[in-house]
C-alpha positions as CSV (number, residue, x, y, z in Angstrom):
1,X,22.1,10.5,-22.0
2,X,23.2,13.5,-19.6
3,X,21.1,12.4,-16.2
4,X,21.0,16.0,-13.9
5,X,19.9,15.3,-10.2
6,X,18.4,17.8,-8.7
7,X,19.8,18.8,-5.2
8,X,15.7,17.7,-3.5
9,X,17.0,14.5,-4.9
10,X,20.6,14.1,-3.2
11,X,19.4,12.4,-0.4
12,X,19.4,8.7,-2.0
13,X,23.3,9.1,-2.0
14,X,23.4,8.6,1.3
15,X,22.7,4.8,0.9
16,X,23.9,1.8,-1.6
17,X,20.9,0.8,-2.9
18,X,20.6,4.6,-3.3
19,X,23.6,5.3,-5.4
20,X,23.0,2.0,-7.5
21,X,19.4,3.7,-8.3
22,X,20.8,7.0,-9.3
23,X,24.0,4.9,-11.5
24,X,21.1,3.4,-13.5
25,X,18.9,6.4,-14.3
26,X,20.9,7.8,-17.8
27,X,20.1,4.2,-19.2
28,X,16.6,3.8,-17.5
29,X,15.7,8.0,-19.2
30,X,17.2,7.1,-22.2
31,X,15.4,4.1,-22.9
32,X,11.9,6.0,-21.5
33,X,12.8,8.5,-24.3
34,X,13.0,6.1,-26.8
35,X,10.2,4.1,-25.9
36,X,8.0,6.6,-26.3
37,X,9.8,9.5,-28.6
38,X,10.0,12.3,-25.8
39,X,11.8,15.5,-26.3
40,X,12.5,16.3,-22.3
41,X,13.8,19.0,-20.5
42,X,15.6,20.0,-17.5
43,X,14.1,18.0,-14.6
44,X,12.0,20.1,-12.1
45,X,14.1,20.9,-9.4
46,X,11.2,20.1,-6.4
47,X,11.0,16.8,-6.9
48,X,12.0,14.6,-3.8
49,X,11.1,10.7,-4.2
50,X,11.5,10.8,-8.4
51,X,13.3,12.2,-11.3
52,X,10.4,14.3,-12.9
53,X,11.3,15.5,-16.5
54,X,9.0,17.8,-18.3
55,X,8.3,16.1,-22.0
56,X,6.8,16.5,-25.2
57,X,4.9,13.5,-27.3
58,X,5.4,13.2,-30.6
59,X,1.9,14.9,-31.5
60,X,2.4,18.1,-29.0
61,X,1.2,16.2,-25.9
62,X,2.7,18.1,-22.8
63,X,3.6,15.3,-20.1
64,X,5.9,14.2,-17.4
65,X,8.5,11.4,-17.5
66,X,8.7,10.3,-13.8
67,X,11.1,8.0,-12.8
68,X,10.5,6.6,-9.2
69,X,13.1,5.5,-6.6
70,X,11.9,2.0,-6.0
71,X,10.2,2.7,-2.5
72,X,7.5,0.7,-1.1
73,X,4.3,4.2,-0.8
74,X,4.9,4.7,-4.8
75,X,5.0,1.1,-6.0
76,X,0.9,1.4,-7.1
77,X,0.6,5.1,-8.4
78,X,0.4,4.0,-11.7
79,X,-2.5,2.2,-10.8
80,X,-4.2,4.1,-9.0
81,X,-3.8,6.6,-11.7
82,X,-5.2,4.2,-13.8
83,X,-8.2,3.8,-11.2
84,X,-9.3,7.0,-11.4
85,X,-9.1,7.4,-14.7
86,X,-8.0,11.2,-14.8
87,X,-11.3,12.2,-12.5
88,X,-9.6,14.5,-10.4
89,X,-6.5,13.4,-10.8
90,X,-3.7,13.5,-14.0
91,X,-3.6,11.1,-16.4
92,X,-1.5,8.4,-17.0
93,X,-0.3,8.2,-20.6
94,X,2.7,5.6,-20.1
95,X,4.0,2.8,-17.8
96,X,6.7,0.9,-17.4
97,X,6.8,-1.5,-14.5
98,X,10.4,-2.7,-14.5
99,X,12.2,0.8,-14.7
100,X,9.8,2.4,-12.6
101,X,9.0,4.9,-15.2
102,X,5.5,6.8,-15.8
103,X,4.4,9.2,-18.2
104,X,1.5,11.5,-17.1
105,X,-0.6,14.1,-17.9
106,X,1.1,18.1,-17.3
107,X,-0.5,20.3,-15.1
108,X,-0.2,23.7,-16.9
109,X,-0.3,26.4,-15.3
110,X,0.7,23.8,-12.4
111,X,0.3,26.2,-9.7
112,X,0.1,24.9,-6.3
113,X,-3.2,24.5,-3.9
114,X,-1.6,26.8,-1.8
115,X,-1.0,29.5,-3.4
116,X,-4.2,30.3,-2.6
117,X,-5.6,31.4,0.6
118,X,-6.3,28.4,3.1
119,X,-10.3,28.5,3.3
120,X,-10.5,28.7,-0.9
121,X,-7.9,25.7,-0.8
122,X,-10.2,23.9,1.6
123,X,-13.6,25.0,-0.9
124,X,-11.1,23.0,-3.7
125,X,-10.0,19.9,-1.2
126,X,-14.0,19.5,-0.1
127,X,-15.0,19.6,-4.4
128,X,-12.0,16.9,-5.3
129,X,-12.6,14.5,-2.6
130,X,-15.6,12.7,-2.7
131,X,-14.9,12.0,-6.7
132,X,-11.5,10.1,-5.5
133,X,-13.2,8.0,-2.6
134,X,-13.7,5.5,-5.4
135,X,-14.2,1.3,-4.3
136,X,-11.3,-0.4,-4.6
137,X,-9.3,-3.5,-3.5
138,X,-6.2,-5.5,-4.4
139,X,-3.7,-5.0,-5.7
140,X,-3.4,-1.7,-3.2
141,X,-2.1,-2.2,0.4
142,X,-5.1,-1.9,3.2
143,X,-4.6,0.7,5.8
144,X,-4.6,-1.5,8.3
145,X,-1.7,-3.7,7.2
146,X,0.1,0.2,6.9
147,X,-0.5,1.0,9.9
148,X,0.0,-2.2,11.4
149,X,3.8,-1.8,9.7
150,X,4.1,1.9,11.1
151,X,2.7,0.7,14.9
152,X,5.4,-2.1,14.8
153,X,8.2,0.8,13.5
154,X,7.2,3.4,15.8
155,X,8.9,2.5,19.0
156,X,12.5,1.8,17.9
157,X,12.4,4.7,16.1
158,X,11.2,6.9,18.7
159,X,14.5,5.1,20.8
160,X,17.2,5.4,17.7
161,X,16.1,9.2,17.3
162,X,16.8,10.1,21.1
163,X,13.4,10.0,22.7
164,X,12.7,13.6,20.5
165,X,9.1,13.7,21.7
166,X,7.3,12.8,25.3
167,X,6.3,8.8,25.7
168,X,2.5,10.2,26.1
169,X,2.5,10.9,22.3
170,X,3.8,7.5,21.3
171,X,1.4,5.6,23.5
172,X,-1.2,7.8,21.9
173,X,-0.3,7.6,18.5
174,X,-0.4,3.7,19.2
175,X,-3.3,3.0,21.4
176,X,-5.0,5.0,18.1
177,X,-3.9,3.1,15.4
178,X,-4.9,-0.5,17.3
179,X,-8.5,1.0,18.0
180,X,-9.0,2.3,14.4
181,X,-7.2,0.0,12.1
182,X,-10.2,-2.8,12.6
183,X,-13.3,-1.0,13.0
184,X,-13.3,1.1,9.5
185,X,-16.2,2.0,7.6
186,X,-16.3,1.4,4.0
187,X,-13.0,0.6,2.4
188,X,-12.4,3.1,-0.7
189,X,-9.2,4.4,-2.7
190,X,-7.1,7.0,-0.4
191,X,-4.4,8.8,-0.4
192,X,-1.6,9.2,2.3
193,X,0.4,11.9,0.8
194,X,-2.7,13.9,-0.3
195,X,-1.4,17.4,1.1
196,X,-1.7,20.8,-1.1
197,X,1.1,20.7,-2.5
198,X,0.2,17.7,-4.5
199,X,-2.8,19.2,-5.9
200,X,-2.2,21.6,-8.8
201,X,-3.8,24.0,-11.0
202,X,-5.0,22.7,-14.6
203,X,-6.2,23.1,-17.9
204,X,-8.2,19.9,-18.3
205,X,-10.1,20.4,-14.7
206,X,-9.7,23.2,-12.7
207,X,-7.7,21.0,-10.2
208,X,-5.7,17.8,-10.4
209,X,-3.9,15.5,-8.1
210,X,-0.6,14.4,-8.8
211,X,2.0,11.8,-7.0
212,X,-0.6,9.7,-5.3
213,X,0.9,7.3,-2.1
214,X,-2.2,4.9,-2.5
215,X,-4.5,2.7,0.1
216,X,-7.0,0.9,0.6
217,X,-9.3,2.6,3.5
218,X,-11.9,4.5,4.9
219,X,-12.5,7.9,4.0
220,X,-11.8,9.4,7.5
221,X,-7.8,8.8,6.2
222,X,-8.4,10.7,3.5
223,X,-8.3,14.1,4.6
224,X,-5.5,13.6,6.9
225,X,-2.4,15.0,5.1
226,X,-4.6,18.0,4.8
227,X,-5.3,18.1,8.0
228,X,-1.6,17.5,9.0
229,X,0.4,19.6,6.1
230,X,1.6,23.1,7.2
231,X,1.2,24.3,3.8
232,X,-2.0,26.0,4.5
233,X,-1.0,27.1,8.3
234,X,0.7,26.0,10.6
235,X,-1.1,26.5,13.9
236,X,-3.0,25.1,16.3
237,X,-5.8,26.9,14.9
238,X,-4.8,26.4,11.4
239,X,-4.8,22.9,12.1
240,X,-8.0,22.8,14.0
241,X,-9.7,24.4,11.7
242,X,-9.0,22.3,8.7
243,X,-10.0,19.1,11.3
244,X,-13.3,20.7,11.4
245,X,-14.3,21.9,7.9
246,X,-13.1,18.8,6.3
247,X,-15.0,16.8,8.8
248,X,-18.0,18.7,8.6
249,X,-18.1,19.5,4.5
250,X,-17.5,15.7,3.7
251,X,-19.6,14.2,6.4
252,X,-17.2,12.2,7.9
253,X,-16.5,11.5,12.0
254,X,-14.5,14.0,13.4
255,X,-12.9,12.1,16.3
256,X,-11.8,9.0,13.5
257,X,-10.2,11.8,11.5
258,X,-8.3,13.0,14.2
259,X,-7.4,9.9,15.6
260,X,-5.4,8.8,12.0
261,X,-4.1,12.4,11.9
262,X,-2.6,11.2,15.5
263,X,-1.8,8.3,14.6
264,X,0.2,8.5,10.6
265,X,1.2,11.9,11.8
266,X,3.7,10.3,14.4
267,X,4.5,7.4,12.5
268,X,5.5,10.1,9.9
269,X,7.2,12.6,12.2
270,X,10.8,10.5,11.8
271,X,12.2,9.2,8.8
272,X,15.6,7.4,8.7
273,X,18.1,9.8,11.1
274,X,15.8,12.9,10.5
275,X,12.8,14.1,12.8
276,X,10.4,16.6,11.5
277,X,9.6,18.9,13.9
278,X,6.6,19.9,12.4
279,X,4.9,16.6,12.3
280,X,5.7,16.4,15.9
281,X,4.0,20.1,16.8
282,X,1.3,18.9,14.6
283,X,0.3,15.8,16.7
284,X,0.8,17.2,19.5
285,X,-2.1,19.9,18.8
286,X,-4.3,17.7,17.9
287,X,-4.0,15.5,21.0
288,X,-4.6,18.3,23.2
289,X,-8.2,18.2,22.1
290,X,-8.1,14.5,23.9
């Protein structure tokens, strides 16, 4: 079956275990379309850590066909999916474990969180969360043992990217994540990659979550890649702001909120060779509060 990668997905050729992924997606999309009778299209061309198809079922059913690249953050969305159960978030219709492969509920229209005006968004973000925050336990990875893995990470890639960021931010970032990790409230479903993008417009429920990066944690982590995400401004302000509504509207403590925002959003500001500038600008607004 013809197998078109979208350029968002390129990156992955830049590694072996990369290209071996991308050499076994026809068979792995042709056997997904068998298994469950799909009539796909052209894959969506945004898609970054997945091949995401649009499908049809058999009976009319408008899905997805997602196909992950095997990383670590995506290895329990299915479940997770599963764990919420479509309240607030899509479906899941399908699963198949060994080729990575889920089926899931369309988002039509599908428009993104931010296309609307950032306050509204926020009004949407403070209606959705609380519904997710949802008890939860194995088989999901605690947030302590993630940060624990970005805390031990952090330095030698702060020293393979050249230094791109002052030593106060590091020490900061780290000091955070060893003062938070062991003294979190009560431990509940969240979601690292939770940023307004990944909320869409929908027929079933107004809003819907999609491509979930799942924990186990306190709900102060929740609201982070909110928090962090430029997609609703990107500001000191903009980022302020958000800290504050989101702390106040869901109840949560302000200062633990910011701390994690600190703390993932410089663990997050380098991946492999590349530094995201914007991660960096981010922490280093929210620090400034300190």
């Amino acid at each position: 079956m013809r197998c078109d990668i979208p350029d968002g997905l390129r990156w992955v050729e830049q590694t072996e275990a990369g290209r071996a992924w991308l050499a076994e997606l026809p068979g792995r999309l042709a056997h997904c379309v068998a298994r469950w009778e799909l009539t796909v299209g052209p894959p969506f061309a945004y898609a970054f850590a997945s091949l995401a198809l649009p499908a049809t079922l058999p009976d009319g059913t408008r899905a997805v066909l997602k196909l992950q690249y095997p990383d670590d953050d995506s290895v329990h969305e299915a479940t997770a999916l599963a764990h919420w159960d479509g309240r607030g978030a899509i479906r899941l219709l399908g699963h198949d474990a060994d080729r990575r492969a889920l089926l899931v509920e369309r988002c039509d229209p599908g428009t993104p969180l931010h296309s609307l005006a950032a306050d509204a968004a926020l009004d949407v973000a403070v209606g959705l969360l609380p519904g997710l925050a949802v008890p939860a336990g194995e088989p999901f990875t605690p947030l302590a043992e993630e940060a624990a893995g970005w805390a031990e990470r952090m330095p030698g890639n702060w020293r393979r990217a050249g230094r791109p960021y002052e030593r106060r931010l590091l020490d900061t970032a780290l000091g955070l994540l060893a003062e938070l990790a062991p003294s979190q409230g009560e431990q509940v479903l969240v979601n690292q990659d939770l940023h307004a993008g990944n909320i869409l417009a929908a027929g079933r429920e107004p809003w819907l979550v999609i491509d979930p990066k799942p924990l186990v944690g306190e709900r102060e982590f929740a609201v982070v890649p909110l928090v962090r995400g430029a997609e609703l401004g990107h500001s000191p302000s903009a980022v302020r702001h958000r800290l504050d509504r989101l702390s106040a509207e869901l109840g949560l403590d302000r200062e633990r909120v910011r701390g994690w925002a600190i703390g993932q959003t410089v663990a997050w500001s380098i991946g492999g060779d590349q530094v995201f500038p914007g991660n960096v600008e981010a922490a280093r607004w929210l620090l400034d509060e300190m």
